[in-house]
CHARMM-style PDB file with segment names, atoms N, HN, CA, C and O in Angstrom:
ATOM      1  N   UNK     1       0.843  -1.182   0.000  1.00  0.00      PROA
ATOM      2  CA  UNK     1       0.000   0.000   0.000  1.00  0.00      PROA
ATOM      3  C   UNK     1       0.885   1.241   0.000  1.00  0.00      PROA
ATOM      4  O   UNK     1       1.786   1.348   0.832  1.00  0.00      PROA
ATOM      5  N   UNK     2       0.635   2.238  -0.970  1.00  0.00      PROA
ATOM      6  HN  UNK     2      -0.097   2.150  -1.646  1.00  0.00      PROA
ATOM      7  CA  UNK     2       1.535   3.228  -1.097  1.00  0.00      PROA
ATOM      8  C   UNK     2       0.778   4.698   0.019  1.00  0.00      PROA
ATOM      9  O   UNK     2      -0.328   5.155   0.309  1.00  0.00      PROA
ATOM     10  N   UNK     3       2.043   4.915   0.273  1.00  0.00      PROA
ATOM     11  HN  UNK     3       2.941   4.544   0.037  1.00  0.00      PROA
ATOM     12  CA  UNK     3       1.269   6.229   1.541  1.00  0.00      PROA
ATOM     13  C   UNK     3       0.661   7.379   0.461  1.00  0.00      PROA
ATOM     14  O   UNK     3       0.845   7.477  -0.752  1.00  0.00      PROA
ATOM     15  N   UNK     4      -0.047   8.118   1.283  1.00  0.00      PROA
ATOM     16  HN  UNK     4      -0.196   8.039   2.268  1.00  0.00      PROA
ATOM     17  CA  UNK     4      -0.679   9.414   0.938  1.00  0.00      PROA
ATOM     18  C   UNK     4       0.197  10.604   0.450  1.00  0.00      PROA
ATOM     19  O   UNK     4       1.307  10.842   0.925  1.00  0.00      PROA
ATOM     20  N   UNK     5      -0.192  11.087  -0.206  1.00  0.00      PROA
ATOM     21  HN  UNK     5      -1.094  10.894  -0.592  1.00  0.00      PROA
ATOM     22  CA  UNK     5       0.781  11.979  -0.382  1.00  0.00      PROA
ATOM     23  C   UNK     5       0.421  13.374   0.408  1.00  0.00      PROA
ATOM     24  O   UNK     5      -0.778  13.652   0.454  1.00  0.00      PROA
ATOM     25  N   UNK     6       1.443  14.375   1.100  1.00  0.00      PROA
ATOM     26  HN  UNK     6       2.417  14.149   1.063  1.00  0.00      PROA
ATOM     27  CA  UNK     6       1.576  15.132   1.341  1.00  0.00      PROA
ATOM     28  C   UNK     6       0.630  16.462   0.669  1.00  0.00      PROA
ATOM     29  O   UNK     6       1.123  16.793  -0.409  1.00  0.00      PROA
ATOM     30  N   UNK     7      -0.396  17.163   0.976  1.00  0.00      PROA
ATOM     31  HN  UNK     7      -0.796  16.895   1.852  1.00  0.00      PROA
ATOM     32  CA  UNK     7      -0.608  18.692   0.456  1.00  0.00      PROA
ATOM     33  C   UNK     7      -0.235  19.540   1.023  1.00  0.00      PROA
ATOM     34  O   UNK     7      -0.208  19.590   2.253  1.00  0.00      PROA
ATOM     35  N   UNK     8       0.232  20.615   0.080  1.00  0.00      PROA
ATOM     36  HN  UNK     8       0.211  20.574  -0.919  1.00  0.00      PROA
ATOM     37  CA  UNK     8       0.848  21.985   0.906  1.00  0.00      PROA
ATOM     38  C   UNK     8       0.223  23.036  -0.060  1.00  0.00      PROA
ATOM     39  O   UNK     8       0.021  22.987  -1.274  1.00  0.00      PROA
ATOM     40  N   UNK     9      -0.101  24.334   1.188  1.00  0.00      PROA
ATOM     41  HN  UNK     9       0.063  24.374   2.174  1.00  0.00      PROA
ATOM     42  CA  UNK     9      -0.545  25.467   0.706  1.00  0.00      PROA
ATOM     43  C   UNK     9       0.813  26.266   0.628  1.00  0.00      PROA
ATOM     44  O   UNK     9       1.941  25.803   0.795  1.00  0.00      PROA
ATOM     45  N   UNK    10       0.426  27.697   0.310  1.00  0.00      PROA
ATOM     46  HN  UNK    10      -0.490  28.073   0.174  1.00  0.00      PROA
ATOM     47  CA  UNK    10       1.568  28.595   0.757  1.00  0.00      PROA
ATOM     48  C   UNK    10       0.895  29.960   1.323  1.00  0.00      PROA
ATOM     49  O   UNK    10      -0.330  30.064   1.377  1.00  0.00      PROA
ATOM     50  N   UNK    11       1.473  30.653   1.602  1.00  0.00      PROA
ATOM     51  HN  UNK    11       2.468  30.568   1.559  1.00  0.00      PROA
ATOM     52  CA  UNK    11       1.084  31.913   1.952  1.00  0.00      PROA
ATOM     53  C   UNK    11       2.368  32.672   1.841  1.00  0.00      PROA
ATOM     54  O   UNK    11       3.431  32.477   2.430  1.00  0.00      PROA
ATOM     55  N   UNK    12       1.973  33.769   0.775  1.00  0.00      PROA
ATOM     56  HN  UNK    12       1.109  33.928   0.296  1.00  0.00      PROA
ATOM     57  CA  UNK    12       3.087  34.954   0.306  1.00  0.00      PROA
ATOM     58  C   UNK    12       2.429  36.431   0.882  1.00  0.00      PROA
ATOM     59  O   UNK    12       1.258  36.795   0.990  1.00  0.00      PROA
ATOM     60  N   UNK    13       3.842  37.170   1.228  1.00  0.00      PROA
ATOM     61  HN  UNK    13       4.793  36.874   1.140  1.00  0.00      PROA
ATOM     62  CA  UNK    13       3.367  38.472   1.521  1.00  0.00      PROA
ATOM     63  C   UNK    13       4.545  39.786   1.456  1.00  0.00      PROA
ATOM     64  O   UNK    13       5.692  39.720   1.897  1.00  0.00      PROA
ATOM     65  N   UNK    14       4.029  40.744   0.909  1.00  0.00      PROA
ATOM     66  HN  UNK    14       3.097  40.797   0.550  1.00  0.00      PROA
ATOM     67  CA  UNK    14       5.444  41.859   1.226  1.00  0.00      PROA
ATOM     68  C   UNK    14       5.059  42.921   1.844  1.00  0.00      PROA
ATOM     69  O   UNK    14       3.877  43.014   1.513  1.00  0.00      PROA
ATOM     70  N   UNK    15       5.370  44.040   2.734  1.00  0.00      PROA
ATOM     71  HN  UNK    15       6.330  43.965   3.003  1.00  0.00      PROA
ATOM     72  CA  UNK    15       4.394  45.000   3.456  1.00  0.00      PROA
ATOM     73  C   UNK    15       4.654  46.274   2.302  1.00  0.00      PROA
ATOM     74  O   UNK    15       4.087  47.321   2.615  1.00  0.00      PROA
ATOM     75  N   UNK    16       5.412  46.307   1.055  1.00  0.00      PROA
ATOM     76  HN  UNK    16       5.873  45.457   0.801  1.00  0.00      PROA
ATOM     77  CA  UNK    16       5.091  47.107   0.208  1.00  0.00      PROA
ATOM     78  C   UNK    16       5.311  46.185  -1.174  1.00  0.00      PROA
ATOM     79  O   UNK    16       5.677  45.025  -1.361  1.00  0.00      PROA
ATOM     80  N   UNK    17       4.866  47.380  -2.121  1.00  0.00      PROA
ATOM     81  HN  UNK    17       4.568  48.323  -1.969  1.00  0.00      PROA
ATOM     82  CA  UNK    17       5.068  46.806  -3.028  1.00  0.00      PROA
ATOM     83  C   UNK    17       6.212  47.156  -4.288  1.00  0.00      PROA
ATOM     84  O   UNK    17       6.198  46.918  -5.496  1.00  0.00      PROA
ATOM     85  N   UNK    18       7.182  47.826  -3.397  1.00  0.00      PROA
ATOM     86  HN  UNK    18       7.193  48.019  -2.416  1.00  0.00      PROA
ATOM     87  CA  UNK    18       8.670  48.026  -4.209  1.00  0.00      PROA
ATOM     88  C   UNK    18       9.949  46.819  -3.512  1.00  0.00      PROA
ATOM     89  O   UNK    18      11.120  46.628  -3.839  1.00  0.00      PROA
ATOM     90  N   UNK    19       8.912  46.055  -2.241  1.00  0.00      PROA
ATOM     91  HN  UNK    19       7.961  46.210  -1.975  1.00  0.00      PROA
ATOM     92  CA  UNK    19      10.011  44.574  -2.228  1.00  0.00      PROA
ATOM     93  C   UNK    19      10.255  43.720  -3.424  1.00  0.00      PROA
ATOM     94  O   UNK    19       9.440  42.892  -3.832  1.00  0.00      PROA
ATOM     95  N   UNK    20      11.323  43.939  -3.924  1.00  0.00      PROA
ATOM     96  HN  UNK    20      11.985  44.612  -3.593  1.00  0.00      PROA
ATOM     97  CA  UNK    20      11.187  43.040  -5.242  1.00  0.00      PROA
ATOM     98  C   UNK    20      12.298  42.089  -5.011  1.00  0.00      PROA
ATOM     99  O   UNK    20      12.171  40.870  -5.119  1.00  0.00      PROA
ATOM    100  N   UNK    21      13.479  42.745  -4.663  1.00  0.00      PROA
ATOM    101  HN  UNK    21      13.583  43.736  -4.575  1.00  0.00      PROA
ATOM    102  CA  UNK    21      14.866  42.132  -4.966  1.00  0.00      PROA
ATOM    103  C   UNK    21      14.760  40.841  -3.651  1.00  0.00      PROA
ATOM    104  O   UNK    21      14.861  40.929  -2.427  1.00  0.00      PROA
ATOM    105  N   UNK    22      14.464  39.449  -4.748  1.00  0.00      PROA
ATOM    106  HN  UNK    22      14.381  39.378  -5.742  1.00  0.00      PROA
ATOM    107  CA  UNK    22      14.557  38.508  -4.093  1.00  0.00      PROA
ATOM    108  C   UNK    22      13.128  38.049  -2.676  1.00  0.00      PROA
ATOM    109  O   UNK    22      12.954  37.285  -1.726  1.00  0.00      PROA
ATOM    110  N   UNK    23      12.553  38.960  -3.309  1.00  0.00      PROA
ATOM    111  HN  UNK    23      12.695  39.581  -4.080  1.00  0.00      PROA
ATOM    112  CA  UNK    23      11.156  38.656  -1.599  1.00  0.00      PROA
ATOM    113  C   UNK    23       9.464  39.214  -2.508  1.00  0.00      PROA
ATOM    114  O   UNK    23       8.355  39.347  -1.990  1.00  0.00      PROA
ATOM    115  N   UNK    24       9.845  39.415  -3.858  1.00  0.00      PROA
ATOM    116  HN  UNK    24      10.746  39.307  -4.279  1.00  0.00      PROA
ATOM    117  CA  UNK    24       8.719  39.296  -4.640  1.00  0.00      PROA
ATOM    118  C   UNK    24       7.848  38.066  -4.718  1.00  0.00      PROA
ATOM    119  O   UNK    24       8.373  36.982  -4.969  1.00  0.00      PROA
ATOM    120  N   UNK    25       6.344  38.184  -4.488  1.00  0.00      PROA
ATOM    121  HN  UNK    25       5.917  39.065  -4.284  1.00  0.00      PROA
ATOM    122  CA  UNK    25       5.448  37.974  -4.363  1.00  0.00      PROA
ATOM    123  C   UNK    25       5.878  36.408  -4.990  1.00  0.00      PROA
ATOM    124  O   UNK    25       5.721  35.370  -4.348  1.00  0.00      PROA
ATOM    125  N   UNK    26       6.453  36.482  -6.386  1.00  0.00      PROA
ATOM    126  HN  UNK    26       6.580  37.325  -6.907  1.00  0.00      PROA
ATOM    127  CA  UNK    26       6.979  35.966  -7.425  1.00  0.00      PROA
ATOM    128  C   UNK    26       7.948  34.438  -7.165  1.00  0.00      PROA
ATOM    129  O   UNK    26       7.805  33.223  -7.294  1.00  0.00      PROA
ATOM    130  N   UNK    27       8.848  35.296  -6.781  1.00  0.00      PROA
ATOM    131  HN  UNK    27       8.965  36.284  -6.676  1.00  0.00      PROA
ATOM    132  CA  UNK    27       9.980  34.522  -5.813  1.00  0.00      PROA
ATOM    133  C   UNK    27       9.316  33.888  -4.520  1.00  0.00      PROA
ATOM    134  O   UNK    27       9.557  32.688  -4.387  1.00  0.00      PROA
ATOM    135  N   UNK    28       8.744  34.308  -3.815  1.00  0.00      PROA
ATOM    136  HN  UNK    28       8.548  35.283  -3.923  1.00  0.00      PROA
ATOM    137  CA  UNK    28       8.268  33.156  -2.625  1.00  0.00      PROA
ATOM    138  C   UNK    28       7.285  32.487  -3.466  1.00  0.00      PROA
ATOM    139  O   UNK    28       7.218  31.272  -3.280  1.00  0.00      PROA
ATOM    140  N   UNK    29       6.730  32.838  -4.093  1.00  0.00      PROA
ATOM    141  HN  UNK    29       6.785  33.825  -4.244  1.00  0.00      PROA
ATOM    142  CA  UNK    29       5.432  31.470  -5.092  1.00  0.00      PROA
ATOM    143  C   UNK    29       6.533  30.400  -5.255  1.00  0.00      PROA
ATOM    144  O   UNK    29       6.292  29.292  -4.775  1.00  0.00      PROA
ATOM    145  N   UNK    30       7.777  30.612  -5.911  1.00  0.00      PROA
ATOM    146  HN  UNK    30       7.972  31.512  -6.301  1.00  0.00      PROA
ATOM    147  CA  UNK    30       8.217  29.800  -6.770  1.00  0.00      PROA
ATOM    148  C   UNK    30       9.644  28.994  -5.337  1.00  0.00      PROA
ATOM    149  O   UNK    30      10.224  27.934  -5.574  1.00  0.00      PROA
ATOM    150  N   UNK    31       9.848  29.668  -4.253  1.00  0.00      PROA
ATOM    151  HN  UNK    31       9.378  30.529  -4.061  1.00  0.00      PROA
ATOM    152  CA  UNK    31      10.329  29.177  -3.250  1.00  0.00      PROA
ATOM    153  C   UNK    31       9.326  28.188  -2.973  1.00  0.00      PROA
ATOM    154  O   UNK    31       9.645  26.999  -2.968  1.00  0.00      PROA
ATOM    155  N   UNK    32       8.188  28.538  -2.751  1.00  0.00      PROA
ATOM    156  HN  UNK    32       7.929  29.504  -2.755  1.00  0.00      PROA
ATOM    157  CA  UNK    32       7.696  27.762  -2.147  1.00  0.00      PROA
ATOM    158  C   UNK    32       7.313  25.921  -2.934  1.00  0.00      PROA
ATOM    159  O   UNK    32       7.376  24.766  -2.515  1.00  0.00      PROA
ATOM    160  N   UNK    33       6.967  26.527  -4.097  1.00  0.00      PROA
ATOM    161  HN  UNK    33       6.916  27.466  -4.437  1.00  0.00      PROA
ATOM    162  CA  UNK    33       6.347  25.287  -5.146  1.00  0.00      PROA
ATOM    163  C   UNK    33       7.942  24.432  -4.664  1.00  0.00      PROA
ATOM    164  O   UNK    33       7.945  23.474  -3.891  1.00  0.00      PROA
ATOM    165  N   UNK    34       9.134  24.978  -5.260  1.00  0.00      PROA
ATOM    166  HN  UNK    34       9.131  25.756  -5.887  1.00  0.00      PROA
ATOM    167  CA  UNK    34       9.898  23.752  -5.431  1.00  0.00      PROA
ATOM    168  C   UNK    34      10.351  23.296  -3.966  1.00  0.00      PROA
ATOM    169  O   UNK    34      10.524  22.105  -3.709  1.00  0.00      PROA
ATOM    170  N   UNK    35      10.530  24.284  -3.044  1.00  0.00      PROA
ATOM    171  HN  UNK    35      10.390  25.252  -3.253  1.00  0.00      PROA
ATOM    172  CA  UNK    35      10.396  23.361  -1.897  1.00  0.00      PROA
ATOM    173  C   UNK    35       9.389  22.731  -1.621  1.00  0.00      PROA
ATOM    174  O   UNK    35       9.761  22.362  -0.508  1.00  0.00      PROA
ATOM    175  N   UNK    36       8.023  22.137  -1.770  1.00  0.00      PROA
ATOM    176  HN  UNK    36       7.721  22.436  -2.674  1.00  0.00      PROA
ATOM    177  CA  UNK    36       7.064  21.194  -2.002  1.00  0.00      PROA
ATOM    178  C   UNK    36       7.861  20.042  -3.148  1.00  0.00      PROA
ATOM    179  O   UNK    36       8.186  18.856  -3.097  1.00  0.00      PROA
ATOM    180  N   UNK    37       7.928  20.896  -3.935  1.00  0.00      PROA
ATOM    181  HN  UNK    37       7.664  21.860  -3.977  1.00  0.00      PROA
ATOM    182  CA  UNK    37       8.141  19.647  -4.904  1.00  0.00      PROA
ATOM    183  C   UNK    37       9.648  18.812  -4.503  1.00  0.00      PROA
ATOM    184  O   UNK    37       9.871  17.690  -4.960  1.00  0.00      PROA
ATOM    185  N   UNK    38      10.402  19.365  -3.800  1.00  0.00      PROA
ATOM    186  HN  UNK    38      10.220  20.276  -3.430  1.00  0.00      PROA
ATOM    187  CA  UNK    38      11.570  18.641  -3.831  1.00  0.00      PROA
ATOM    188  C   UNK    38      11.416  17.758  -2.180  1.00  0.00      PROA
ATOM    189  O   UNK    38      12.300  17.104  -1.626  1.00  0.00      PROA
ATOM    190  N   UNK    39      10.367  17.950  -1.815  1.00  0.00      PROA
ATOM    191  HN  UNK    39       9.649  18.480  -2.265  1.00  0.00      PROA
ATOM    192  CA  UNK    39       9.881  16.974  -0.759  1.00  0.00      PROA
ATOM    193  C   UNK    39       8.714  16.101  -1.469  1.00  0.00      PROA
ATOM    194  O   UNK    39       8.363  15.009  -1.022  1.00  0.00      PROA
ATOM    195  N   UNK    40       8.215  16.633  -2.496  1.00  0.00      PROA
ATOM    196  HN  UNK    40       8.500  17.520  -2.859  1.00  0.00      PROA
ATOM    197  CA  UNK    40       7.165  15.607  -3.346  1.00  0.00      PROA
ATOM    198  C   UNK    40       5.942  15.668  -2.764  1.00  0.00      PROA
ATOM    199  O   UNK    40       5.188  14.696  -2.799  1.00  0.00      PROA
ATOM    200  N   UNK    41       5.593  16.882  -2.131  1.00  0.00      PROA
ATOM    201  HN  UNK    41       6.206  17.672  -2.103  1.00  0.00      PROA
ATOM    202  CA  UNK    41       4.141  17.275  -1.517  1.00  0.00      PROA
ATOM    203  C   UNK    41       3.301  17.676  -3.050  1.00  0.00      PROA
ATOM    204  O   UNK    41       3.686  17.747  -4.218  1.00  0.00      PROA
ATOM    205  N   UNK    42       2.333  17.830  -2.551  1.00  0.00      PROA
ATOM    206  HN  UNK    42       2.021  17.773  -1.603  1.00  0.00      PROA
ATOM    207  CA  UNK    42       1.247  18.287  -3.786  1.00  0.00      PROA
ATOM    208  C   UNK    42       0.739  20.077  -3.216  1.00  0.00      PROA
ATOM    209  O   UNK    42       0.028  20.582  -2.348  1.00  0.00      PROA
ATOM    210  N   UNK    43       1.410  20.412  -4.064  1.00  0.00      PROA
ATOM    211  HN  UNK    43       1.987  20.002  -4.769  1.00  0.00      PROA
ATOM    212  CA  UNK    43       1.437  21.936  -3.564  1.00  0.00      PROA
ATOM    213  C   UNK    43       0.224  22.258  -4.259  1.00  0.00      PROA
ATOM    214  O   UNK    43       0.290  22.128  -5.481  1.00  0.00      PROA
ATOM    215  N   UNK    44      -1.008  22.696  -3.717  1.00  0.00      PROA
ATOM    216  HN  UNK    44      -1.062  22.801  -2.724  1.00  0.00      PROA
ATOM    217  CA  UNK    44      -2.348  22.355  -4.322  1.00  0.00      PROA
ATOM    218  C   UNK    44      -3.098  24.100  -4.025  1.00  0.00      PROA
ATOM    219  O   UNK    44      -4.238  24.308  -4.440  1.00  0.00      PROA
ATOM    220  N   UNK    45      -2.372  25.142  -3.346  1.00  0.00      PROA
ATOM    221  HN  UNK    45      -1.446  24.973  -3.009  1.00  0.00      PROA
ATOM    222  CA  UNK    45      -3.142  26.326  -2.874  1.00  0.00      PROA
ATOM    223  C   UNK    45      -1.877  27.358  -2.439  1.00  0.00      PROA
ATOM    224  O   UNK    45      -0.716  27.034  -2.189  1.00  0.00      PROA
ATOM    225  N   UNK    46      -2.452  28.649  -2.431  1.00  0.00      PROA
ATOM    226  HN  UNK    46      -3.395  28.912  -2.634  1.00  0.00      PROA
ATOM    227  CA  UNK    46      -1.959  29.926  -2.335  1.00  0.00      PROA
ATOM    228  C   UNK    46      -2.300  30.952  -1.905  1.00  0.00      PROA
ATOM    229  O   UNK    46      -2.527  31.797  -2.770  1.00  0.00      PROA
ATOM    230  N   UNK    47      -2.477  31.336  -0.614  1.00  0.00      PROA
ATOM    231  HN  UNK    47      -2.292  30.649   0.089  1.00  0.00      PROA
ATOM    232  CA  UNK    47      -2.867  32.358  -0.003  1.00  0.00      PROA
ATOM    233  C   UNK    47      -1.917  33.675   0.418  1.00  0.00      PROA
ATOM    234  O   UNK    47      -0.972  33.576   1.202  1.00  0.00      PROA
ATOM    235  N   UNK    48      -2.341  34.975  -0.258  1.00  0.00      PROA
ATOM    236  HN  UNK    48      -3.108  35.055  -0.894  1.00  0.00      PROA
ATOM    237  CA  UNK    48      -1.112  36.083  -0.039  1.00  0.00      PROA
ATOM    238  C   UNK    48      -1.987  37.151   0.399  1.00  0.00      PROA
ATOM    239  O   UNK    48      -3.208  37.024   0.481  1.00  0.00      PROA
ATOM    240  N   UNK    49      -1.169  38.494   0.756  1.00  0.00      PROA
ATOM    241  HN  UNK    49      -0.177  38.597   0.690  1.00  0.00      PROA
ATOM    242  CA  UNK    49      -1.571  39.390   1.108  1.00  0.00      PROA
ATOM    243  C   UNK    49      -1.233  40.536   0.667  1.00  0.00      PROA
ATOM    244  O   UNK    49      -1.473  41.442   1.464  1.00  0.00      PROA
ATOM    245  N   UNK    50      -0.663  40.915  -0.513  1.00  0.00      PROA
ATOM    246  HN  UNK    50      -0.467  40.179  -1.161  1.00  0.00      PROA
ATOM    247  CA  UNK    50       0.401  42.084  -1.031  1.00  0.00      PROA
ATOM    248  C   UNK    50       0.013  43.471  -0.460  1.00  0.00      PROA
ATOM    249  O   UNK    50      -1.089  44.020  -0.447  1.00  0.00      PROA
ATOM    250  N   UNK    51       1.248  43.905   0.022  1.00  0.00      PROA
ATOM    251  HN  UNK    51       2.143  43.460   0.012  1.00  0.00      PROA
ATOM    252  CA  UNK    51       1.125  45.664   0.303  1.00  0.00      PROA
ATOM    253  C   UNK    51       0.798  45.693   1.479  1.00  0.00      PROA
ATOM    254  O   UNK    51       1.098  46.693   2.130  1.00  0.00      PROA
ATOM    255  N   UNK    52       0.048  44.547   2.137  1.00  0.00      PROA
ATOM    256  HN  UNK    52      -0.196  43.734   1.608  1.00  0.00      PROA
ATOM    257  CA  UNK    52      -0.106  44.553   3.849  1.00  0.00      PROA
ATOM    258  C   UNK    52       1.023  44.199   5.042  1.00  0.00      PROA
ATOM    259  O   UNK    52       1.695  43.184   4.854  1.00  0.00      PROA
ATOM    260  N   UNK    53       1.267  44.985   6.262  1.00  0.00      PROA
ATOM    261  HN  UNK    53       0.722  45.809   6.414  1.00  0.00      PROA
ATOM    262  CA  UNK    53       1.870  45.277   7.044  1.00  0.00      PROA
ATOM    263  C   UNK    53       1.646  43.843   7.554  1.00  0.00      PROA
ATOM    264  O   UNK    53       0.588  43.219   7.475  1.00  0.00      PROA
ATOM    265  N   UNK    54       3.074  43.315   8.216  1.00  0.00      PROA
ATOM    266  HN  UNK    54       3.934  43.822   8.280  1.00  0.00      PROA
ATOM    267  CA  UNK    54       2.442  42.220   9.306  1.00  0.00      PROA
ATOM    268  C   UNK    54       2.336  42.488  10.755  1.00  0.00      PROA
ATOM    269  O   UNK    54       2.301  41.561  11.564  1.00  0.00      PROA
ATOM    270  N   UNK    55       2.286  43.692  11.094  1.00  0.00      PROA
ATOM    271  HN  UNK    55       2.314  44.445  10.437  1.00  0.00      PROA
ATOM    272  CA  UNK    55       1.901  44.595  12.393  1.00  0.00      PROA
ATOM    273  C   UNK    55       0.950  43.695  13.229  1.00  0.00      PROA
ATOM    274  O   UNK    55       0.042  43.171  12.584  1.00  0.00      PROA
ATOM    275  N   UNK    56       0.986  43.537  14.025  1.00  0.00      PROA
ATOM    276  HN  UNK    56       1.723  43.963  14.549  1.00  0.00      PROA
ATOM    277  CA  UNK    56       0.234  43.024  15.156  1.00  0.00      PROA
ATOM    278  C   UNK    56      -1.338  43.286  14.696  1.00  0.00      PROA
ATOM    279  O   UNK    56      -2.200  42.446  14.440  1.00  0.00      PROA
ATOM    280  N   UNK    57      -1.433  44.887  14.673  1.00  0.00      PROA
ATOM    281  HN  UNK    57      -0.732  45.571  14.881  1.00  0.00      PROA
ATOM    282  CA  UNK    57      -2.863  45.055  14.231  1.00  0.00      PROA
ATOM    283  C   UNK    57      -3.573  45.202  12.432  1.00  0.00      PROA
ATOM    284  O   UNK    57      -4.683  45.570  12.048  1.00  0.00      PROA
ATOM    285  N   UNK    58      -2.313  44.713  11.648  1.00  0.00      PROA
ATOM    286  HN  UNK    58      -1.411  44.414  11.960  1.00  0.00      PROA
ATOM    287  CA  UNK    58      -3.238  44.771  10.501  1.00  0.00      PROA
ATOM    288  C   UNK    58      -4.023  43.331  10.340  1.00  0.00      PROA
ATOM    289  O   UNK    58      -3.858  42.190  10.772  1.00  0.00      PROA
ATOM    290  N   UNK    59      -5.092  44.090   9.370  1.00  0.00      PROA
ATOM    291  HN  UNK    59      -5.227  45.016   9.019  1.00  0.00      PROA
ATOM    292  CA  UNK    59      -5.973  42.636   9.127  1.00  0.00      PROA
ATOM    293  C   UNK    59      -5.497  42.224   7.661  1.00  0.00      PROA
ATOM    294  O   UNK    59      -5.266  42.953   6.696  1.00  0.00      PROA
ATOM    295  N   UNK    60      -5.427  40.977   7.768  1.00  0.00      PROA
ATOM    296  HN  UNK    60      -5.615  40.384   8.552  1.00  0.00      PROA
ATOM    297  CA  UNK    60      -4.378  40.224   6.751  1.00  0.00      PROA
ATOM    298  C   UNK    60      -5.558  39.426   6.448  1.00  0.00      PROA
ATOM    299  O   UNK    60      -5.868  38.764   7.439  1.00  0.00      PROA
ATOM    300  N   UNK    61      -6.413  39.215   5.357  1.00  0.00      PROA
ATOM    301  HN  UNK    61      -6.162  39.753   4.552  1.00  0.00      PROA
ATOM    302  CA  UNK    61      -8.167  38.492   4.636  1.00  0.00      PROA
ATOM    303  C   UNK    61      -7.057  36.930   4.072  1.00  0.00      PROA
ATOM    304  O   UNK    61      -7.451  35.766   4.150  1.00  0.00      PROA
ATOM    305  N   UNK    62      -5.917  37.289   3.634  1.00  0.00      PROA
ATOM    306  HN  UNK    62      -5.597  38.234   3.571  1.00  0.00      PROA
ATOM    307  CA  UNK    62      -5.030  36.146   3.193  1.00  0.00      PROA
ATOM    308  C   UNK    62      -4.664  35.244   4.372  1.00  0.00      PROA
ATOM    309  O   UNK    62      -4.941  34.051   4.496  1.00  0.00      PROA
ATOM    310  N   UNK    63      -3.979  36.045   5.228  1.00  0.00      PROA
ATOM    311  HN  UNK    63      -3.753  37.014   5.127  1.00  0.00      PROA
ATOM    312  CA  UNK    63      -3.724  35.061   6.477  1.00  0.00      PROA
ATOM    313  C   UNK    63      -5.330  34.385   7.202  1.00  0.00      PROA
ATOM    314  O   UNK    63      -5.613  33.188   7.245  1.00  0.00      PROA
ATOM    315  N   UNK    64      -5.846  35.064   7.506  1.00  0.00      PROA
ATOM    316  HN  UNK    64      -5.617  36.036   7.471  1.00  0.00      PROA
ATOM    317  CA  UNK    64      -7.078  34.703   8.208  1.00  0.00      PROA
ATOM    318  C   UNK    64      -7.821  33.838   7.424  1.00  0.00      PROA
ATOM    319  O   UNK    64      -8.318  32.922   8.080  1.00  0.00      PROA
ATOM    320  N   UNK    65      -8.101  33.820   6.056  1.00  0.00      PROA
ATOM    321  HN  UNK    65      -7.698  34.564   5.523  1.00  0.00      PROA
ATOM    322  CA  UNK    65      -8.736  32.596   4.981  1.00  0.00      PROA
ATOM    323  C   UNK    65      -7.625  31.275   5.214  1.00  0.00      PROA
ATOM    324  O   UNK    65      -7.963  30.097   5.093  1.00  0.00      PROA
ATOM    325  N   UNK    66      -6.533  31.639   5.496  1.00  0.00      PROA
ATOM    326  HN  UNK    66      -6.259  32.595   5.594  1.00  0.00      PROA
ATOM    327  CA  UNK    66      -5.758  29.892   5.530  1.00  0.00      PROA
ATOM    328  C   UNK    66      -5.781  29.400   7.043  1.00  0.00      PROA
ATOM    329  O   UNK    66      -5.809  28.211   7.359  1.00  0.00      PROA
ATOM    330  N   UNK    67      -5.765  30.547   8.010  1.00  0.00      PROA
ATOM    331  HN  UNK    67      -5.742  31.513   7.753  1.00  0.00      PROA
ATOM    332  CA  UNK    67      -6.280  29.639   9.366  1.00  0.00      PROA
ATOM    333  C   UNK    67      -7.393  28.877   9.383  1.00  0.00      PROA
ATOM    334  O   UNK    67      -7.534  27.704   9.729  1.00  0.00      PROA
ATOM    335  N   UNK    68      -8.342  29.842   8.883  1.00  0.00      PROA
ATOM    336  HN  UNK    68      -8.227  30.795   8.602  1.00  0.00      PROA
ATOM    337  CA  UNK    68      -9.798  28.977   8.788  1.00  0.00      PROA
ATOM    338  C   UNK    68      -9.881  27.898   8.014  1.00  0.00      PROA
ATOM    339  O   UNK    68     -10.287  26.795   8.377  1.00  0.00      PROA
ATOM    340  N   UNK    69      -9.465  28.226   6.842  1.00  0.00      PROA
ATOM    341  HN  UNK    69      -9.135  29.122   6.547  1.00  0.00      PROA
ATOM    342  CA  UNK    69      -9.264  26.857   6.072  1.00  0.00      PROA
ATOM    343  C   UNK    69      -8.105  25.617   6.554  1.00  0.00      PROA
ATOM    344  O   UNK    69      -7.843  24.555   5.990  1.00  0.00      PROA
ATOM    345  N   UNK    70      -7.639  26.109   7.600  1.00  0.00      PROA
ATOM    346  HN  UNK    70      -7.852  26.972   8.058  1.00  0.00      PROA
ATOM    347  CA  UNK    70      -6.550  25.187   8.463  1.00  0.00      PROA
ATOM    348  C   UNK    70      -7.382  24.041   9.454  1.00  0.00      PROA
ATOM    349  O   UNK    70      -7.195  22.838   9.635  1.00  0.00      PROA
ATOM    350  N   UNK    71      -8.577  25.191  10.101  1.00  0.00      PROA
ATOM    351  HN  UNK    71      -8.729  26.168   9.953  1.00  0.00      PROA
ATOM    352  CA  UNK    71      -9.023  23.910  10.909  1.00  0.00      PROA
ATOM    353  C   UNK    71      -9.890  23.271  10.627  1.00  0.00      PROA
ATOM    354  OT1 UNK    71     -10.178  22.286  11.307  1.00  0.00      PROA
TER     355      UNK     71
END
């Protein structure tokens, strides 16, 4: 019997949107896929937040949709 395979989401974010060099939206998508893939997860979802602060008090609709969809 062969095991299950692994799913992985991601969640990308920059608190502006002139982060480019190396921390673009872009670049963590594609960090993230091949680290899935080079563990052989099924990278199946993508949740981001662009231009939002990760301040204690901002509301992040990206972060908060993958908790919920977490439990």
């Amino acid at each position: 019997m062969q095991a299950e395979r692994l799913r992985a989401v991601g969640y990308r974010r920059v608190s502006m949107r002139d982060q480019l060099d190396g921390h673009s939206l872009e670049a963590q998508e594609a960090n993230m896929r091949a680290y899935a893939a080079t563990h052989n997860w099924d990278f199946i979802g993508l949740y981001e937040d662009p231009g939002i602060s990760a301040k204690k008090e901002s509301h992040r609709p990206g972060l908060e949709r993958l908790m919920a969809d977490a439990q």
